[in-house]
N, C-alpha and C positions, 0 to 999 in steps of 0.2 A: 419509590422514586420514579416520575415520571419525566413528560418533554416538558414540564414546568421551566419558566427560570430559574435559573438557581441566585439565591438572596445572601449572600453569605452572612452568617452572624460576626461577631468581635473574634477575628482570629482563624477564623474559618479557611480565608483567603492569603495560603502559608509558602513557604517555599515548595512545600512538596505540591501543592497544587499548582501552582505554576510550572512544575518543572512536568507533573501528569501532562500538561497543556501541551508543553513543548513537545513532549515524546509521542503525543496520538496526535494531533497536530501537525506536526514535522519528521523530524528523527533528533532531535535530541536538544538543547541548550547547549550553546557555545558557553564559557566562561564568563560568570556575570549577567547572561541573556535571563535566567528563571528571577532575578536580584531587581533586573530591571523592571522584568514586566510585574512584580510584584510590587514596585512602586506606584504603576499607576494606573492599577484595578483591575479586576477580572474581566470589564467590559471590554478596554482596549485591549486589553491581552489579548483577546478572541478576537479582535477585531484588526487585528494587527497580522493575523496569519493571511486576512482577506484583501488583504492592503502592500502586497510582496513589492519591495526595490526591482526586481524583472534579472532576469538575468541577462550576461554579459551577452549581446548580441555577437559579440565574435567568437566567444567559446560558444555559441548555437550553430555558427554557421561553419565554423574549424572541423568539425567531422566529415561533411561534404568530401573533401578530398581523401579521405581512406576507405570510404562507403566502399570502392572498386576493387579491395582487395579481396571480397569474397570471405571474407573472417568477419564475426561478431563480435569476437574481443575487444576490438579497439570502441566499439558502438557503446559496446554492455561499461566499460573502461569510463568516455564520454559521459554516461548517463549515469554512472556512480558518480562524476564530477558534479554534476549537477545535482542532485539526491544528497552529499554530501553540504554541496554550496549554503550560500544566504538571499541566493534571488528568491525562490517562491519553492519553500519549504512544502506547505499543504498539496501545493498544484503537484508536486513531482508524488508526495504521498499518494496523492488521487489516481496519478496516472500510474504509480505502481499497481494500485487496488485494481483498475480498470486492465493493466498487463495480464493480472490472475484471470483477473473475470473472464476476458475475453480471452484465454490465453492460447497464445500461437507462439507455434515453435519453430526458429530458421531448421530443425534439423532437415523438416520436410519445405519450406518456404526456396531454404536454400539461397535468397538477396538479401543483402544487409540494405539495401536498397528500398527496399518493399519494407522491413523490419521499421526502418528509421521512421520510413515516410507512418507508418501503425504507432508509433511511440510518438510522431509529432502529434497526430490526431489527436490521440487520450490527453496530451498537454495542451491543446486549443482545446477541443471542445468539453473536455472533464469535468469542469465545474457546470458548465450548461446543462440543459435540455436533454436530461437523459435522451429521448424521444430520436432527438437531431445526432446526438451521439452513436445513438443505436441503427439510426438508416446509416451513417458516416462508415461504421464499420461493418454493416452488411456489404458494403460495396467496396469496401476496401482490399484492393488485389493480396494482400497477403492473408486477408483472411479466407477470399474466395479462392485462392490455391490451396491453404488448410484444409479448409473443408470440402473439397475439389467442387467448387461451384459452376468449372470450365465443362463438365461431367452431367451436369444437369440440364435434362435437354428432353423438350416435348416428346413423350412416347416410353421416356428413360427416366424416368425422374431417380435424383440419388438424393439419398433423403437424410446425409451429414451435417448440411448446414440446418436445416429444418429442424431436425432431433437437436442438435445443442438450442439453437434460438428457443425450443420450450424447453427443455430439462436444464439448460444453465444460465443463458444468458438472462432470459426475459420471464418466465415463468413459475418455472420450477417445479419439480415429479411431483403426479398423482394433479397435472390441472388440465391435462389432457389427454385424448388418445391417439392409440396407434395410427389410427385412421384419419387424426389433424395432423398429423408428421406426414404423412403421403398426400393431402390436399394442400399442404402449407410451400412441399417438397415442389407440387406440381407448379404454385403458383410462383415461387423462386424460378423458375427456369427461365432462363435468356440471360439470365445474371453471367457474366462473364469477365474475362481480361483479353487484351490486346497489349503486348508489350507487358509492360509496367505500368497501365494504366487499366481504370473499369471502363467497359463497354456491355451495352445492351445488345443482344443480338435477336432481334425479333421473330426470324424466322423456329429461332429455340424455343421460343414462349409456348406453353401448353394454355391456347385459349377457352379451354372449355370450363364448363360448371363446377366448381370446386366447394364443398361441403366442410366450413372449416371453424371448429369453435360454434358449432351452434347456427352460422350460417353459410347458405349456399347465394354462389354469386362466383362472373367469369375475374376473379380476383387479378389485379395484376401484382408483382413483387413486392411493391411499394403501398398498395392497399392491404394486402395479405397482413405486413409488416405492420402498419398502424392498424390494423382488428386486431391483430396477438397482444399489442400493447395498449388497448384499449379493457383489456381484460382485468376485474378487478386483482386476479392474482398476482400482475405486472406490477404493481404497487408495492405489493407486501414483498414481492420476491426483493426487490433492489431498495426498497427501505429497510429489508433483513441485511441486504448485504452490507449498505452503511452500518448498520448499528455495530454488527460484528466488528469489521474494522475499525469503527473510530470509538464502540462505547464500551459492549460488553459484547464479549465471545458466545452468552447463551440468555439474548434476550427472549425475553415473556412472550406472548401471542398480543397482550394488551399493547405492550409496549412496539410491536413491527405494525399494527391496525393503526397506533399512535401516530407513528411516523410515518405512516402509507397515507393516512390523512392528509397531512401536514404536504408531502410530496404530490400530491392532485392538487391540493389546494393551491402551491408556490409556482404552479405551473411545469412540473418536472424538474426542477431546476434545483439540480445537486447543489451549488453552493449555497443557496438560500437553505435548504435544510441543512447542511451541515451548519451553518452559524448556527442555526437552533439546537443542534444535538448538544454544540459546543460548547453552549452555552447554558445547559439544561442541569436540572438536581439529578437527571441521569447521568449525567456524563461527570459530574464531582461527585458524586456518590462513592464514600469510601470502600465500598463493593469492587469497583469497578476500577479500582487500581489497581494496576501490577497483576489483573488478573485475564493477561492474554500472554500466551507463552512470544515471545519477538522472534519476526523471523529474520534470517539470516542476516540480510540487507538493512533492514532496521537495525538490528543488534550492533554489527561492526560499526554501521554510520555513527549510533549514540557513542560510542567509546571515543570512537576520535574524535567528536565535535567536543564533546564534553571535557577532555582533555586537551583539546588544542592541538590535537597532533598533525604533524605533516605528513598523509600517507598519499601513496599515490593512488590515483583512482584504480590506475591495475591490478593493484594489490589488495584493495577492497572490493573490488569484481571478483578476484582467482579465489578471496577468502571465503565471500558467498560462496561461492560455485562448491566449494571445498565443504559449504555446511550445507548444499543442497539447494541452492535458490541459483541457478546460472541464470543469469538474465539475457532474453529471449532464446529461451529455452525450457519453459515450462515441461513438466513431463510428460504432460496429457493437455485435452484439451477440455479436463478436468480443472487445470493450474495447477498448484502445492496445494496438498490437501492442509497445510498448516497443523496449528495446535500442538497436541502433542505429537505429531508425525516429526515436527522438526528435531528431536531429539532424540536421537537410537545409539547405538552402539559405532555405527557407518560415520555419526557425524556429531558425537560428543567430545571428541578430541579434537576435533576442526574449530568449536564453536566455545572450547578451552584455551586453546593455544592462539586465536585471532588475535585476541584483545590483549595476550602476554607480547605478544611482536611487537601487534604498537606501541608498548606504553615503552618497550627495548630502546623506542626510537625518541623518545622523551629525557631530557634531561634533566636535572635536580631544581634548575628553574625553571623551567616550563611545567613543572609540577606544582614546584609550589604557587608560582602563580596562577594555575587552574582552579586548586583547592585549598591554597590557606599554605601561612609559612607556620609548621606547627613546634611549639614551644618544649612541649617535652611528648613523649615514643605513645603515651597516652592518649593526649590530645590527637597526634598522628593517625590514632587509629580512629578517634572522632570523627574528624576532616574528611577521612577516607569514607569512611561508610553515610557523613550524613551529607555528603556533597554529592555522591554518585547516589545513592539512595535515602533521599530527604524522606523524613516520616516514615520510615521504615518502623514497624512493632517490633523491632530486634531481639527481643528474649537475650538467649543466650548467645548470638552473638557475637551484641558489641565485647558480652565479656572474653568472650574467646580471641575477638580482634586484637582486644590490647594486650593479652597473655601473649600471644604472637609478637605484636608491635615490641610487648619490652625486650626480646630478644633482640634488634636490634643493636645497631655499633653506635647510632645517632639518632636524633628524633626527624630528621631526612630521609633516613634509611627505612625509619620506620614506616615514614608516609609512604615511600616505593612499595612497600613489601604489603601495606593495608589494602593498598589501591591495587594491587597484584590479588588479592586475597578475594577483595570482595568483587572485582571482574570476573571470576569464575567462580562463585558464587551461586547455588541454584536460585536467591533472590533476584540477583541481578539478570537472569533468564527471562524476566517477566516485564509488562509492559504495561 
């Protein structure tokens, strides 16, 4: 399976594929939202995550006044609001991916200030111009306090921001050497902040001949930057890092050449390839379901939306943080290493007990109306398992479900107790 279209045959284009959509796509289907888009075809379906309602301009602009408290919680709080919402489901997925990627941590930034203003950028410019994205946050004060860019300075070069910009952001290990990290390092200098804002400072600039990737030239920050990115690996790295996130956790070498193509070709332009991922016999390819472990922020978001629940954004912030995702707080500026990292001993009780809290907060109609009013304790355990996980290969068990469910007092009871059962679930882990 490649970036082909995907053609779907009679049947092909199911609930469970729609609802795959919703969850790499967004974070989850609301009740009814997988029902919908299954009415009226895979195209618009894909086409519809690129076409977002916007979000509430005054829940954007409501944060401003806590930014001064010096705390991220109410930020991280905020942006689970939004992450949760119905404005632009993909765009907040993007800018989460773009949080890892690039990730920076207030532990040392220390502004929610500088935070906010890094998490506005990945929301403008995410969908664009990797290119335009990537100068956007070499100069962005929270990244250049990160990477102490205030520090680099003709004679001095400090080569933090340098060394990630090839090993994570843009490149990726073994596509350069030690010796492009010290000419790359040199030609970064003058990069700085004043306030909470970027400033160039000239007399910091290391003007001499710098030997970088193969060529020498008195580079300045901004040509350094577009030679690194002009590099064929610059491709492959950041069409690797889509595929991960939106298709498969261990794509081929054909398949990151595929879509490193596709990304030169579109002009850099993250959302133009992702319609195509989106839209590809890679990305439905029954492989490629339920085979990314969810992280934290993902996982919580799917249970509430999916169920309709009322939680508050706090609560689904403190719940990450509790299964290891605190947002703007990465732990390195590595990100979350993801995968199987999300799930140890530290934080499989955190990522057990989330989605039991919510659903505590659910009533007997609000359930039924997420998943079906179910007739008898049997059905119940149906409803439960094929609503939260449509096309599930269930083996053994649905039969285990409903051996469960008939214990039950009701065939209500039953659907609490299914929908309890299959949220901590090792299937339900999966994305």
């Amino acid at each position: 399976m490649g970036l082909a279209p995907w053609r779907p045959t009679a049947g092909d284009w199911d609930l469970a594929a729609a609802t795959h959509l919703c969850n790499r796509a967004g974070f989850g289907p609301r009740p009814g939202q997988a029902e919908a888009l299954l009415a009226g075809g895979h195209e618009a379906a894909v086409a519809s995550f690129f076409e977002p309602a916007g979000h509430d301009p005054a829940y954007l602009k409501g944060i401003t006044i806590l930014l001064g408290s010096g705390d991220t919680q109410p930020l991280a709080a905020w942006w689970m609001g939004l992450i949760g919402g119905d404005g632009d489901p993909l765009g907040e997925r993007v800018a989460l991916m773009w949080h890892d990627h690039f990730a920076t941590s207030d532990d040392k930034v220390g502004d929610p200030r500088l935070m906010h203003g890094q998490n506005r950028l990945f929301r403008e410019l995410g969908l664009g111009d990797f290119r335009v994205l990537c100068h956007a946050v070499a100069k962005d004060p929270a990244m250049l306090l990160w990477l102490d860019g205030d520090l680099n300075r003709a004679g001095h070069p400090n080569e933090n921001f340098a060394r990630e910009v090839m090993e994570l952001f843009v490149l990726g290990i073994g596509n350069y050497t030690e010796d492009d990290i010290l000419a790359a390092a040199r030609a970064f200098s003058g990069w700085g902040t004043k306030g909470r804002a970027f400033r160039y400072r000239a007399k910091y600039h290391d003007e001499g001949q710098k030997t970088l990737l193969g060529r020498t030239d008195a580079f300045s920050p901004e040509e350094a930057l577009d030679w690194i990115l002009a590099q064929p690996a610059a491709a492959r790295h950041i069409a690797r890092r889509l595929l991960v996130e939106f298709v498969t956790p261990e794509p081929s070498d054909d398949l990151c050449a595929a879509a490193a193509e596709r990304l030169v070709a579109l002009g850099w332009q993250v959302g133009a390839l992702l319609r195509e991922l989106l839209s590809s016999e890679a990305f439905f390819a029954p492989e490629a379901r339920r085979a990314r472990i969810a992280g934290p922020v993902e996982l919580v978001t799917r249970a509430v939306r999916r169920l309709g629940l009322a939680v508050p954004p706090t609560e689904l912030a403190e719940a990450a943080a509790e299964m290891g995702q605190a947002l703007f707080r990465p732990p390195s500026v590595k990100g979350w290493d993801g995968g199987e990292v999300w799930i140890n001993a530290g934080t499989w009780t955190a990522r057990h007990n989330a989605p039991l809290r919510a659903l505590e907060g659910l009533d007997d109609s609000g359930l039924v109306a997420a998943l079906g009013r179910p007739r008898s304790k049997s059905e119940a355990a149906d409803l439960a398992l094929d609503g939260l996980l449509p096309g599930l290969d269930s083996g053994g068990f649905r039969t285990a479900l409903s051996a469960e469910a008939e214990r039950a007092d009701s065939p209500t009871e039953a659907l609490r107790l299914a929908t309890a059962l299959v949220l901590v679930a090792p299937e339900y882990q999966l994305s």
